[in-house]
N, C-alpha and C positions, 0 to 999 in steps of 0.2 A: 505263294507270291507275296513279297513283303513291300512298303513304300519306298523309293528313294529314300535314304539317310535313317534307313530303321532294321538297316540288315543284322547287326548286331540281335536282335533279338529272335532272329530264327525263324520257327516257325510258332513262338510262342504268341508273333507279334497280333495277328489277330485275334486268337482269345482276349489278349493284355485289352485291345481295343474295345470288344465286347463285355470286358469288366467296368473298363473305364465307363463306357457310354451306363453302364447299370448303375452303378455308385453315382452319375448325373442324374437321372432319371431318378432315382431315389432320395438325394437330397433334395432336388428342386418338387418333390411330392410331400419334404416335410416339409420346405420351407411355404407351399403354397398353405399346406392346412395349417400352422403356425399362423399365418398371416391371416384366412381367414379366423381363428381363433381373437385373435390379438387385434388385429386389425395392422397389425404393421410387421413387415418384412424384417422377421430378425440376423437376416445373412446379408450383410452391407454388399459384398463382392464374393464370388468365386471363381475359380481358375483351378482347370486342372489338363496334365500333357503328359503324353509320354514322352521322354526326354531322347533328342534327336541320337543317330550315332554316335557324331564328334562329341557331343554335351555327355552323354554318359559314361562313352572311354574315357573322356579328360576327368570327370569323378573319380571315378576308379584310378588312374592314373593318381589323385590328390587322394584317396582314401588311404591307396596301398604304400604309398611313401609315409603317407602322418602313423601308419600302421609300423612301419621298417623305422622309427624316432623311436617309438614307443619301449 
């Protein structure tokens, strides 16, 4: 069972999410010992998503045409 707007991704979509949430948990583990180290937060911002249906076909759509120029 996938979320509204994430069908495109199958049944791959909940592992993708259980990588995602581990690569957060992992930066936010360097960034906290970094900061205690240092004493200051060396990651100003982060953001990270998996990209909705429309956003990722429209990619792909812009990928495969700059590809068909080439």
């Amino acid at each position: 069972m996938t979320e509204i707007g994430y069908d495109i991704y199958g049944d791959k979509f909940p592992e993708m999410k259980k990588v995602l949430q581990n690569l957060e948990t992992h930066i936010s583990s360097i960034r906290d010992t970094l900061t205690d180290e240092n004493g200051m937060d060396p990651i100003e911002h982060f953001l990270a998503r998996i990209k909705s249906d429309e956003s990722m076909r429209e990619k792909c759509r812009r990928l495969i045409y700059c590809m068909e120029e080439v």
